[in-house]
FISEDREN-809821 format. One record per residue (C-alpha): residue number from 1; residue in three letters; chain; x, y, z. Coordinates in Angstrom, 2 decimals, decimal comma. Layout:
{NUM 'ALA' 'A' {X Y Z}}
...
***
This chain:
{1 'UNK' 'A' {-6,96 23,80 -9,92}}
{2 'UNK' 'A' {-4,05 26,40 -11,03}}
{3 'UNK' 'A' {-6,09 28,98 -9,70}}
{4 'UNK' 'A' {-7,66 27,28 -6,49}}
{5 'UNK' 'A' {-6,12 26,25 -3,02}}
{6 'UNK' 'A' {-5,75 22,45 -2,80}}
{7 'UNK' 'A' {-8,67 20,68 -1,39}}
{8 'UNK' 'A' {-7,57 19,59 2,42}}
{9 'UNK' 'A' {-7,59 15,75 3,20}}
{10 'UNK' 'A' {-7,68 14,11 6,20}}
{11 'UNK' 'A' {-6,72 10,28 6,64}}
{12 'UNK' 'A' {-7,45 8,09 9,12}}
{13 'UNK' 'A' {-6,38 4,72 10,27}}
{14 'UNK' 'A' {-3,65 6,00 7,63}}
{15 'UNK' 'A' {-1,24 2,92 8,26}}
{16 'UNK' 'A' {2,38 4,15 6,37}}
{17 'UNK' 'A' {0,04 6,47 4,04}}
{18 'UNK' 'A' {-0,64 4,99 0,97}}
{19 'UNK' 'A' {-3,98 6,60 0,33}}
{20 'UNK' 'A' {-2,97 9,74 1,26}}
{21 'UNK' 'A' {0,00 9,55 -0,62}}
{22 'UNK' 'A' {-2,36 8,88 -3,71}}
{23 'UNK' 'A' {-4,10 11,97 -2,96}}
{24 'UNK' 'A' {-1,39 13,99 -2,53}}
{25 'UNK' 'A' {0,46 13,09 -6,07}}
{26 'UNK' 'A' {-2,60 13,70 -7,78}}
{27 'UNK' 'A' {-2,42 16,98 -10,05}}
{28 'UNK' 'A' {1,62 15,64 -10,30}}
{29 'UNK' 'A' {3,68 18,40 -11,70}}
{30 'UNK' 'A' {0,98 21,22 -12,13}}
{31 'UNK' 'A' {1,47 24,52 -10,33}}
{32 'UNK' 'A' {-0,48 23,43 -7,25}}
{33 'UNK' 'A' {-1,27 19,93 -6,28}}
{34 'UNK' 'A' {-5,39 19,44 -6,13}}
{35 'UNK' 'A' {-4,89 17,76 -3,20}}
{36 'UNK' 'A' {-3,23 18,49 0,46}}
{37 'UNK' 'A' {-3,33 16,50 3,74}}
{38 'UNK' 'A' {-4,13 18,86 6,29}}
{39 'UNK' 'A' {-4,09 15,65 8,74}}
{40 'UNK' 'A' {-2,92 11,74 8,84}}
{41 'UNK' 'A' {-3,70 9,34 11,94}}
{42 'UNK' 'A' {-2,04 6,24 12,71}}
{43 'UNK' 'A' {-1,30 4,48 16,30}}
{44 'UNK' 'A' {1,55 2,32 15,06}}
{45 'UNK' 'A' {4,80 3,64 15,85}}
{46 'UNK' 'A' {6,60 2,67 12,87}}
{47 'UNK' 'A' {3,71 3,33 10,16}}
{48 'UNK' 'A' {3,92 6,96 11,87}}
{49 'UNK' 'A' {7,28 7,29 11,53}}
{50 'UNK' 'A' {7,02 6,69 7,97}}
{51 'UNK' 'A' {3,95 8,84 7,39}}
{52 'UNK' 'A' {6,18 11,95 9,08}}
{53 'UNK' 'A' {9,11 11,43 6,94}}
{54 'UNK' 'A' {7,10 11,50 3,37}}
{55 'UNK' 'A' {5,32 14,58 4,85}}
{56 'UNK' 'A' {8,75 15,90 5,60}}
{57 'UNK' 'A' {9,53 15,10 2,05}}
{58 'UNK' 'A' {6,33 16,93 0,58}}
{59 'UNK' 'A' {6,81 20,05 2,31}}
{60 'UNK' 'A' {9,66 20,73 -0,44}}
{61 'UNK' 'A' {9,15 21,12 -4,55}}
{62 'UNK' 'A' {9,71 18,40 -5,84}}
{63 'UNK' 'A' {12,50 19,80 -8,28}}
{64 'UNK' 'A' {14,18 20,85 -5,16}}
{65 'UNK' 'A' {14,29 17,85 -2,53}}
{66 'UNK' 'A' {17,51 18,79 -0,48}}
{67 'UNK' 'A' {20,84 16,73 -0,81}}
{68 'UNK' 'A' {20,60 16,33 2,89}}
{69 'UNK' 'A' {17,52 13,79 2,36}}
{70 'UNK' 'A' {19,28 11,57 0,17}}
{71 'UNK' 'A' {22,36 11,74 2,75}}
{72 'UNK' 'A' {19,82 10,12 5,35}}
{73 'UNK' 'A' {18,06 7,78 2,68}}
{74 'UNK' 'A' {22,18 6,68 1,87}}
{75 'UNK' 'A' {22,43 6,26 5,86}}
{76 'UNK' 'A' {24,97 9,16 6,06}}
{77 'UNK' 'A' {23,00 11,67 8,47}}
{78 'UNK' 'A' {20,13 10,04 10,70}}
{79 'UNK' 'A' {16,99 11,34 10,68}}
{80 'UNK' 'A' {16,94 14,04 13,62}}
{81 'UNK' 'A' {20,26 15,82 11,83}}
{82 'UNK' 'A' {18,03 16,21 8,61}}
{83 'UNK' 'A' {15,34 17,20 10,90}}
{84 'UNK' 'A' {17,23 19,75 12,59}}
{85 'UNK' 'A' {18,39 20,94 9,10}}
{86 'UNK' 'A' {15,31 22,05 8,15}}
{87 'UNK' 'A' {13,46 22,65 11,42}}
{88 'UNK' 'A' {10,46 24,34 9,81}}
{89 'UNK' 'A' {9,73 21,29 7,24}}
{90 'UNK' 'A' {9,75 19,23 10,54}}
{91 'UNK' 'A' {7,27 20,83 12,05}}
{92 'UNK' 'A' {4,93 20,91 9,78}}
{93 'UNK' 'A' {5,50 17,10 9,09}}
{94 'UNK' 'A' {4,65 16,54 13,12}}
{95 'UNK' 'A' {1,91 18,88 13,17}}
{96 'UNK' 'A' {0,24 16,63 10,37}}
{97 'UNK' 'A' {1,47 13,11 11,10}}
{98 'UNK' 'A' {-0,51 12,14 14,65}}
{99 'UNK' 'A' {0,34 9,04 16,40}}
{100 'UNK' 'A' {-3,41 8,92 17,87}}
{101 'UNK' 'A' {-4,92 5,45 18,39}}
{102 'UNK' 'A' {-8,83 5,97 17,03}}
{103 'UNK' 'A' {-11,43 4,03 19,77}}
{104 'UNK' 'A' {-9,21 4,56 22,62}}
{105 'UNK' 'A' {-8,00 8,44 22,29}}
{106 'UNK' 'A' {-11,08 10,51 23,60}}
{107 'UNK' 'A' {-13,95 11,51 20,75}}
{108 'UNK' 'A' {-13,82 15,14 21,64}}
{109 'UNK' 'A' {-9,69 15,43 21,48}}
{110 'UNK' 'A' {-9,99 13,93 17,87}}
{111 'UNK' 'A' {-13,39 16,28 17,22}}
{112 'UNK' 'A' {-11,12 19,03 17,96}}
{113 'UNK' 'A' {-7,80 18,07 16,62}}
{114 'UNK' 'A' {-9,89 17,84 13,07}}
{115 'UNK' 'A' {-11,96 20,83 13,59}}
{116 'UNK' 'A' {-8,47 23,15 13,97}}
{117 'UNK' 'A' {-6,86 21,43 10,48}}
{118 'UNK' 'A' {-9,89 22,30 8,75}}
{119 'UNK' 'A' {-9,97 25,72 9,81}}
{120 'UNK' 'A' {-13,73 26,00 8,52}}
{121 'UNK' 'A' {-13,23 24,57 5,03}}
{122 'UNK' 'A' {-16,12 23,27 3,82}}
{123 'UNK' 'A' {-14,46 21,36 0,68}}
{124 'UNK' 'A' {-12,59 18,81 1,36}}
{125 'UNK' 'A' {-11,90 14,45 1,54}}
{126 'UNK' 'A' {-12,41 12,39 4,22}}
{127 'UNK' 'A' {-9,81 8,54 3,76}}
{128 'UNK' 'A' {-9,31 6,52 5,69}}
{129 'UNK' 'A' {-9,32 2,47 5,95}}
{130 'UNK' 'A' {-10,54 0,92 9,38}}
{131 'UNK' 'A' {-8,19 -2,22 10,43}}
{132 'UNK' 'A' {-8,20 -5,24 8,52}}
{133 'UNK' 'A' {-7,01 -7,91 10,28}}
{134 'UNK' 'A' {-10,54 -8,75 11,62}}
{135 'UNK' 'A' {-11,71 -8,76 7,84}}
{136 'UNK' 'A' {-8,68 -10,27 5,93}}
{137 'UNK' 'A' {-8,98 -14,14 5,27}}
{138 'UNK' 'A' {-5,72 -15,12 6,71}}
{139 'UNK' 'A' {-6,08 -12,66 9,39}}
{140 'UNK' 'A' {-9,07 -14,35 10,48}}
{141 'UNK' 'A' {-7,89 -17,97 9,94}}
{142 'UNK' 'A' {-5,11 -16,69 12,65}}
{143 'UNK' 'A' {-7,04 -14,95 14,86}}
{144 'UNK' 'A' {-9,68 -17,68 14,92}}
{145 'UNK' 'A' {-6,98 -19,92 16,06}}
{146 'UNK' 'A' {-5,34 -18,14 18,72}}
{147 'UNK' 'A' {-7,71 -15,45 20,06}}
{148 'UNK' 'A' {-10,42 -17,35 21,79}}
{149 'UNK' 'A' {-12,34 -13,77 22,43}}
{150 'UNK' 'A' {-12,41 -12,96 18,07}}
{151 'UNK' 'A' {-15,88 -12,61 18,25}}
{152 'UNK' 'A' {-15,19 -9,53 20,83}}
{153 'UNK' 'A' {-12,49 -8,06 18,66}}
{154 'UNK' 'A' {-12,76 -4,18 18,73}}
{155 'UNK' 'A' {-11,15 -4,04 15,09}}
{156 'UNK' 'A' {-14,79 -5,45 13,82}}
{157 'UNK' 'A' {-16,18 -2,22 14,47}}
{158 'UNK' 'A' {-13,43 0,14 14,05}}
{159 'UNK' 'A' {-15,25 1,47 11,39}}
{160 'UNK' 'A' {-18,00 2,95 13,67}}
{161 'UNK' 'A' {-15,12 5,20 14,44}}
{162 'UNK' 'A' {-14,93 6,39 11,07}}
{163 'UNK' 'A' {-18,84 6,67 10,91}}
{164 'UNK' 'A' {-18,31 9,11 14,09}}
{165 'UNK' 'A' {-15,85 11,12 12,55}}
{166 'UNK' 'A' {-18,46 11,77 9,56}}
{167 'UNK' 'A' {-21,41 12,69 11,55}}
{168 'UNK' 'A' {-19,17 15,25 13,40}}
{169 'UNK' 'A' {-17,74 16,82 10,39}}
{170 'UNK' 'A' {-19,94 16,33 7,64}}
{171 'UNK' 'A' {-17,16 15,92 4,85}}
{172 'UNK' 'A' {-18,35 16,81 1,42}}
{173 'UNK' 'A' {-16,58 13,33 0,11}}
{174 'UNK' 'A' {-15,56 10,17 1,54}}
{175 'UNK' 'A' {-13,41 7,30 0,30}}
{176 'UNK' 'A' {-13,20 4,13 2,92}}
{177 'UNK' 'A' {-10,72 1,29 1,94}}
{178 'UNK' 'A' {-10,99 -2,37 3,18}}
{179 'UNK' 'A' {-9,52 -5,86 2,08}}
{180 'UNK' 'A' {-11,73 -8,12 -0,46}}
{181 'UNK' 'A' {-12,31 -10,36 2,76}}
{182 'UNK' 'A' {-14,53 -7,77 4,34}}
{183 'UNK' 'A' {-16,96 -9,10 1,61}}
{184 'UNK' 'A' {-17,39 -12,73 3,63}}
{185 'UNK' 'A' {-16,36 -11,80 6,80}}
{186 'UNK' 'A' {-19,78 -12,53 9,77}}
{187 'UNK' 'A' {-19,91 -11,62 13,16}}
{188 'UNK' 'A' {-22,44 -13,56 15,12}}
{189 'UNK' 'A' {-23,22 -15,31 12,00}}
{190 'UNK' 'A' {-24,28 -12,07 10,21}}
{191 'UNK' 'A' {-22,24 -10,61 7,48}}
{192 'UNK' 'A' {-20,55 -7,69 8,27}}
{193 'UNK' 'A' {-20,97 -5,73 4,84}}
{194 'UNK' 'A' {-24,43 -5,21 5,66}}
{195 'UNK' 'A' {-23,33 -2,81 7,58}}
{196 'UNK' 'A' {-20,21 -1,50 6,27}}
{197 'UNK' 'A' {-22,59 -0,51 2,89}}
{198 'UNK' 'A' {-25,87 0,80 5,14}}
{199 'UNK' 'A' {-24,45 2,70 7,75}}
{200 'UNK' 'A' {-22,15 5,10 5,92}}
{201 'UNK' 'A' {-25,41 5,93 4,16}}
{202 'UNK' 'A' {-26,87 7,29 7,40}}
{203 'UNK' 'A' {-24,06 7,81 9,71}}
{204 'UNK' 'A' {-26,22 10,18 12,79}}
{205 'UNK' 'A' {-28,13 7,23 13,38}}
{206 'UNK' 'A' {-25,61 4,30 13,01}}
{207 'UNK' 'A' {-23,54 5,70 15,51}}
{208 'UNK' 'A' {-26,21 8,32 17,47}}
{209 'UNK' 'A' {-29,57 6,14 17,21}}
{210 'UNK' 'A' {-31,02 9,75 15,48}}
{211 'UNK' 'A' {-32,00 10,92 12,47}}
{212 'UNK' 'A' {-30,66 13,83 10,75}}
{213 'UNK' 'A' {-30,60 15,24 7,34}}
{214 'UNK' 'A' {-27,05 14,24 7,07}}
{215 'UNK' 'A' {-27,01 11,40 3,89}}
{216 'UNK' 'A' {-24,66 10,02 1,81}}
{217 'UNK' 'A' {-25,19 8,10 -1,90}}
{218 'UNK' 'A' {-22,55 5,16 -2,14}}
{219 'UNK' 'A' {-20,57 5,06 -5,74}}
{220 'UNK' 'A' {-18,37 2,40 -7,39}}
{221 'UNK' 'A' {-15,38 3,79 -8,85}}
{222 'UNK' 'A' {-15,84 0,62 -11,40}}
{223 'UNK' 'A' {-19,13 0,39 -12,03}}
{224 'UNK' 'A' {-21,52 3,07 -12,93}}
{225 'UNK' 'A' {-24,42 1,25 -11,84}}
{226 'UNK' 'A' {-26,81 4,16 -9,50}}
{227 'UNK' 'A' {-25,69 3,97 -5,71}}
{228 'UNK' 'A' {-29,20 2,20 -4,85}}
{229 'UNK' 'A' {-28,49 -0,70 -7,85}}
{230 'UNK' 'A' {-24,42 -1,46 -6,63}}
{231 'UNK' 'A' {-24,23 -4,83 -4,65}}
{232 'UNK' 'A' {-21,62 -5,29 -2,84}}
{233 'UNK' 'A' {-18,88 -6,97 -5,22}}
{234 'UNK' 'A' {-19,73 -3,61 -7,08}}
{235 'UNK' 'A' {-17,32 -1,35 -4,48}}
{236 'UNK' 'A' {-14,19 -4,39 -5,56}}
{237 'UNK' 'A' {-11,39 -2,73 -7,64}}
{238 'UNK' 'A' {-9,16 -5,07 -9,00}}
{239 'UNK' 'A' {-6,20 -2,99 -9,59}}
{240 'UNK' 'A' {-4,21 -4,84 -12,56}}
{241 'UNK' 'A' {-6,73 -3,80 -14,83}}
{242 'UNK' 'A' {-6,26 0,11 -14,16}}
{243 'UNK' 'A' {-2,16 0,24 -14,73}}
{244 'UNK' 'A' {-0,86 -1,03 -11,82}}
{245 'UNK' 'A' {1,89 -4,17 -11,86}}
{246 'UNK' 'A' {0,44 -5,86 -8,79}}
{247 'UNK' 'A' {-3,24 -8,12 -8,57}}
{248 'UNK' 'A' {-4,34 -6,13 -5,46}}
{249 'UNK' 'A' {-8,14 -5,98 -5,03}}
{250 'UNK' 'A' {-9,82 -3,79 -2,57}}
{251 'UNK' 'A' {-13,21 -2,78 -1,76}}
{252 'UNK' 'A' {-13,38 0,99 -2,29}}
{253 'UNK' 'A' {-16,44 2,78 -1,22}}
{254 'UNK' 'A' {-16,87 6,67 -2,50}}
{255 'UNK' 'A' {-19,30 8,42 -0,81}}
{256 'UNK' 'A' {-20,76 11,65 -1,47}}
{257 'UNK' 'A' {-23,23 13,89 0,74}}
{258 'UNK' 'A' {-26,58 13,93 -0,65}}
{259 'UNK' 'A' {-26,72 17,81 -1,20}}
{260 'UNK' 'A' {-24,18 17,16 -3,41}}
{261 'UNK' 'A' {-25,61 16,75 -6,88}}
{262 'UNK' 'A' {-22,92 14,73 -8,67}}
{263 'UNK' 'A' {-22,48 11,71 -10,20}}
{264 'UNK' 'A' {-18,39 10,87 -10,58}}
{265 'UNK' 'A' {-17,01 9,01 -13,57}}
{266 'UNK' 'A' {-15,66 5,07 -13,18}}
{267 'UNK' 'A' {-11,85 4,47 -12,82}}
{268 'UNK' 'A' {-10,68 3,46 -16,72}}
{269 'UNK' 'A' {-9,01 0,38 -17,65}}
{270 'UNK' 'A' {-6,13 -0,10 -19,13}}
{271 'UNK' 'A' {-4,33 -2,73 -20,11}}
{272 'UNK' 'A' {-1,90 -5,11 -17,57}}
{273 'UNK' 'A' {0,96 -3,93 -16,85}}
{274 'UNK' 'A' {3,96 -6,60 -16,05}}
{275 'UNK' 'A' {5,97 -6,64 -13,18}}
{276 'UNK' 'A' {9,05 -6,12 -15,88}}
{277 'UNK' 'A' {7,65 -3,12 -16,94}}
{278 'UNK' 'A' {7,62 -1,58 -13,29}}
{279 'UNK' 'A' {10,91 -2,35 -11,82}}
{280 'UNK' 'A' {12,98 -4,98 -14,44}}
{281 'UNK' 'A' {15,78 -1,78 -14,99}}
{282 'UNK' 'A' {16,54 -1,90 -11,17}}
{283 'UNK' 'A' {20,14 -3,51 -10,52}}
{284 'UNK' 'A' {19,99 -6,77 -10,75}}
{285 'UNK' 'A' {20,32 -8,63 -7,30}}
{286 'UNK' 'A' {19,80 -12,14 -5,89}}
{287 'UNK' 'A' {18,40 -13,56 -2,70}}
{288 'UNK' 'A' {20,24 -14,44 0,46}}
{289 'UNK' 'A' {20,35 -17,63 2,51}}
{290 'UNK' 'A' {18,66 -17,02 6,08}}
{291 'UNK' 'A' {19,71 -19,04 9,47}}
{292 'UNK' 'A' {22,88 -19,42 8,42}}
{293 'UNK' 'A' {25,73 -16,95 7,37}}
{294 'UNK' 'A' {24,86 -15,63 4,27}}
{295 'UNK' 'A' {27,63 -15,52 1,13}}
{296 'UNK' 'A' {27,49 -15,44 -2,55}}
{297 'UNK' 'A' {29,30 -18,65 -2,65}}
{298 'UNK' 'A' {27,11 -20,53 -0,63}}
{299 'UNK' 'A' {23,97 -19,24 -2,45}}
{300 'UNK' 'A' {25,34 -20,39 -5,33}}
{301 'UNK' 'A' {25,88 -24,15 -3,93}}
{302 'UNK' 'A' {22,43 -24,42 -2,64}}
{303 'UNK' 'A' {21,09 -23,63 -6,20}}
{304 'UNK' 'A' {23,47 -25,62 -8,24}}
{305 'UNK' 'A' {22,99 -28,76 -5,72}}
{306 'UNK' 'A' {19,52 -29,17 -7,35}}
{307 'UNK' 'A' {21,91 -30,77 -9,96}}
{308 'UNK' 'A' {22,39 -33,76 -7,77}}
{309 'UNK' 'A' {18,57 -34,57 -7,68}}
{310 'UNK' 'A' {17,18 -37,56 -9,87}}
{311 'UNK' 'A' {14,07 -35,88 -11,36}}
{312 'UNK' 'A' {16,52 -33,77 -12,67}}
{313 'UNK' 'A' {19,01 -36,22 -13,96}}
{314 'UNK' 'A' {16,47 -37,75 -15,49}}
{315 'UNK' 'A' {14,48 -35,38 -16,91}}
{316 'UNK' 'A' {17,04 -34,56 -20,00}}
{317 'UNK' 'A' {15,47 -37,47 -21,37}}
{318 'UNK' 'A' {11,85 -36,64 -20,04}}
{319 'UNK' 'A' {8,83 -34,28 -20,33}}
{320 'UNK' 'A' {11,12 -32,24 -18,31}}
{321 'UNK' 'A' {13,94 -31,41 -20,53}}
{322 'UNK' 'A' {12,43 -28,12 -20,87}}
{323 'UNK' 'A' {12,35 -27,17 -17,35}}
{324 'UNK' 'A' {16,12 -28,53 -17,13}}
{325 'UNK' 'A' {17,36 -26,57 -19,79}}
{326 'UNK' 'A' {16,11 -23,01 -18,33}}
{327 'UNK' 'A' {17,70 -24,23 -15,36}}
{328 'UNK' 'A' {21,26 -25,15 -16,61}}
{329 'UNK' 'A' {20,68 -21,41 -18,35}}
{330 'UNK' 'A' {20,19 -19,88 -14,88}}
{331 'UNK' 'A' {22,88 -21,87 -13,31}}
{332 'UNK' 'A' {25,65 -20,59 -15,79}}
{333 'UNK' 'A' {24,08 -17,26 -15,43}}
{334 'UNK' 'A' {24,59 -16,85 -11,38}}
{335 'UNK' 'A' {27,90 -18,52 -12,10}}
{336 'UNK' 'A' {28,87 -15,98 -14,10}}
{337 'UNK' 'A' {27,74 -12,84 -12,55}}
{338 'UNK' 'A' {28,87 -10,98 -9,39}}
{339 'UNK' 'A' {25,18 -10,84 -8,20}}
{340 'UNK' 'A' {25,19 -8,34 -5,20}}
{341 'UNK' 'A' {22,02 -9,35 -2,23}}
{342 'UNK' 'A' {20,79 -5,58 -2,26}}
{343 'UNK' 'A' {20,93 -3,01 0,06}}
{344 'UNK' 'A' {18,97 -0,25 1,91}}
{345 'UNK' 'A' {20,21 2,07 -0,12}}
{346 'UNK' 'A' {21,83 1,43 -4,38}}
{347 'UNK' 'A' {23,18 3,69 -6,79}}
{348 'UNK' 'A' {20,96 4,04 -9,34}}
{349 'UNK' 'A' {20,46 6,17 -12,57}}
{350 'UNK' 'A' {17,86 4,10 -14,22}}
{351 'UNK' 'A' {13,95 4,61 -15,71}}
{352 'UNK' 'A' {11,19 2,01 -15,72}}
{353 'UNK' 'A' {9,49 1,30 -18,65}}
{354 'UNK' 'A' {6,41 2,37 -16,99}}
{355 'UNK' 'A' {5,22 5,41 -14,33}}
{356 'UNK' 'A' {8,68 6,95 -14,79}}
{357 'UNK' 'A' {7,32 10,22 -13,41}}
{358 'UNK' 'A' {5,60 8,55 -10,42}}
{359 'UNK' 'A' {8,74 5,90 -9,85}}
{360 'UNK' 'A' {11,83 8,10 -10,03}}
{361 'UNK' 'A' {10,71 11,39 -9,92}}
{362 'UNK' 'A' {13,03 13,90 -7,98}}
{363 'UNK' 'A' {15,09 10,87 -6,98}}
{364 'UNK' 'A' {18,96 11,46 -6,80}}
{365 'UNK' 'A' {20,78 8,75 -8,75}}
{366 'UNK' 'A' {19,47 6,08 -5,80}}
{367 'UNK' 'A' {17,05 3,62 -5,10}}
{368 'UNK' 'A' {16,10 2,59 -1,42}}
{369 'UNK' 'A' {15,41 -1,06 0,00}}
{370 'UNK' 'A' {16,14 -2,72 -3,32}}
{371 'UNK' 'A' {17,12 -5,73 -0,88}}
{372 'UNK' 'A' {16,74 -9,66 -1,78}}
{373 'UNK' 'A' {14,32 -11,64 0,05}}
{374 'UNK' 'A' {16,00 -14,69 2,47}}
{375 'UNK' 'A' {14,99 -17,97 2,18}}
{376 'UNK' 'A' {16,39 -21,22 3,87}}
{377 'UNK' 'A' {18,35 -23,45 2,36}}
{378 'UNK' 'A' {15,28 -25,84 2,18}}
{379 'UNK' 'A' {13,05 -23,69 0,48}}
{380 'UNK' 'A' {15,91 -22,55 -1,73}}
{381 'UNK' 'A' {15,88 -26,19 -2,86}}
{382 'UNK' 'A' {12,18 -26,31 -3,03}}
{383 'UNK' 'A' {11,91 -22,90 -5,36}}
{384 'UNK' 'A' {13,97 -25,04 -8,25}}
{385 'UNK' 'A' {11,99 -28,27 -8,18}}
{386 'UNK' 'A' {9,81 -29,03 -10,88}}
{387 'UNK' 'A' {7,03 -29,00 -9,45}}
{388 'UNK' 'A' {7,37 -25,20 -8,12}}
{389 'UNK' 'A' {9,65 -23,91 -11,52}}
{390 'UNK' 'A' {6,22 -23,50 -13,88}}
{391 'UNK' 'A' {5,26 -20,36 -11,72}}
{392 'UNK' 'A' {8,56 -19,82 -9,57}}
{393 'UNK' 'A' {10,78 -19,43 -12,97}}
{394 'UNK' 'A' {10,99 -15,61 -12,37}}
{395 'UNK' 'A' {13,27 -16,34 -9,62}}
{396 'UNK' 'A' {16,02 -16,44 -12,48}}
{397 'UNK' 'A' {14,25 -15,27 -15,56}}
{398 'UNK' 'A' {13,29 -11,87 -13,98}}
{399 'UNK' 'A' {16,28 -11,37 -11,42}}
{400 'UNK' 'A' {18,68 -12,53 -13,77}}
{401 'UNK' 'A' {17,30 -11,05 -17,23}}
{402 'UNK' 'A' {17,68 -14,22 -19,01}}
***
């Protein structure tokens, strides 16, 4: 790619920009990046905002991110005085971040709006991931229950939208992201991943009704099974075993235009990473107490008033003398320590064990939103009992390094 322009990608339904984000760190620290959104679309506000402030950030080399952007990360200038800084960064970071709402924004303004930020290119990525809360098993547990009209839900077919915006443009490569609940989710009692896997395949006459020589073969990117073999749980990519500290599975789909004759290699596993690895050098912080004013003091009595409890009087001379003994460790611990709640924005000098490249990065001696999680004082309770402390014990091992 040293020689080459960066392919262009375009994102859709781009939420905050994660998949873009992915696309545009690939090639990380070569002479040009392989990859370059030419175009991100997202109808929530705040997931907008967000997707024009990291293309803000990319506009700049990343040895060279301005002292001004860390003044606004550390809450010193607001965003429109780091704008204004740097008025031609900002531009480009609006002209790519739209806040365009796919289905109800008019098919020929977002034909056209793609058609100008391709500019005729004929290589480059169509991403995108249609909305999820019709798909994802809590989201339809909740919808179920309070949206009498979920079998009318527009978000079930959202992804026609992104079958429209493939017939139109013909994109050499596509990669559409879901949640692992599309896999079970029905409409009228009919799966829907019938038609998430067929229609992509054919996209003129899923959303047309005509056929056309436009085609796409469907890949896994974790099994190298041939696209007419792959069942569904095929396009699942479990991400702890490629690298990443976090058991997030998604259904990825890779498509690639049938003229195309190439056959792309399966993601490579590696082995789990921990949590620990990922962020355990961060400062060390604690958790606050919510509905009620929040102090270190106070935090501190909640904890050490699971002393008080009869399993856990008891249990020195129990089964549970284990679990009491990690706890009385703990309890001297926070004792002892000055534990700050977090903040927006920390001082920090630090490397993971893990990523450092990807984590830190151009960063200037701070971390952002390193910020403790509230709880009430009833779960607070809860998160010590004995019953929770076999998989909760990382509140204190992890936070507090012991």
């Amino acid at each position: 790619m040293a020689n080459k322009e960066p392919y262009k990608v375009i994102d859709v339904f781009a939420g905050p920009g994660g998949l873009g984000e992915g696309f545009a760190a690939f090639g990380h620290g070569a002479e040009k990046p392989s990859f370059k959104l030419a175009l991100s679309i997202e109808k929530d506000p705040s997931a907008h905002s967000t997707l024009t402030l990291r293309s803000f950030y990319r506009q700049f080399d990343q040895e060279k991110i301005p002292k001004e952007y860390w003044s606004y990360a550390k809450g010193e200038i607001d965003k429109a005085e780091l704008f204004k800084l740097y008025p031609r960064q900002a531009k480009a970071a609006a002209e790519e971040a739209q806040c365009i709402e796919l289905g109800k924004t008019s098919h020929q303004e977002v034909r056209k709006l793609i058609s100008q930020r391709l500019n005729g290119s004929d290589k480059w990525v169509l991403v995108g991931g249609p909305p999820c809360q019709a798909y994802s098993l809590v989201g339809r547990a909740r919808m179920r229950s309070t949206n009498p009209d979920f079998e009318d839900d527009v978000r079930h077919f959202l992804y026609k939208e992104y079958l429209r915006i493939i017939a139109d443009h013909r994109p050499p490569v596509f990669v559409m992201e879901n949640v692992k609940g599309i896999l079970s989710a029905q409409h009228s009692g009919k799966k829907i991943i019938g038609s998430i896997l067929s229609d992509p395949r054919k996209p003129d006459m899923a959303v047309n009704g005509r056929s056309s020589d436009l085609g796409y073969r469907l890949f896994s990117l974790v099994d190298n099974k041939p696209p007419e073999k792959c069942e569904p749980e095929d396009f699942l990519v479990k991400a702890e075993k490629y690298g990443i500290p976090q058991a997030r599975h998604r259904m990825l789909i890779l498509g690639i235009r049938e003229d195309i004759h190439i056959t792309p290699e399966t993601l490579q596993t590696s082995e789990a990473t921990t949590v620990a690895q990922a962020i355990g050098d961060l400062p060390k912080i604690r958790s606050t107490v919510s509905k009620e004013p929040d102090t270190l003091d106070l935090w501190r009595e909640i904890l050490g008033s699971i002393t008080s409890e009869a399993w856990y009087r008891k249990g020195r001379s129990n089964g549970l003398s284990p679990t009491v003994e990690k706890i009385d460790k703990a309890l001297v611990s926070i004792q002892r320590r000055e534990l700050k709640a977090g903040a927006e924005t920390m001082s920090y000098t630090g490397s993971p064990k893990i990523y450092p490249g990807w984590y830190r990065h151009g960063c200037d001696g701070v971390v952002i939103y390193h910020v403790g999680r509230d709880y009430m004082r009833s779960d607070l309770r809860l998160l010590s009992s004995p019953v929770t402390w076999s998989f909760r014990r990382n509140l204190f091992v992890e936070k507090f390094g012991m």
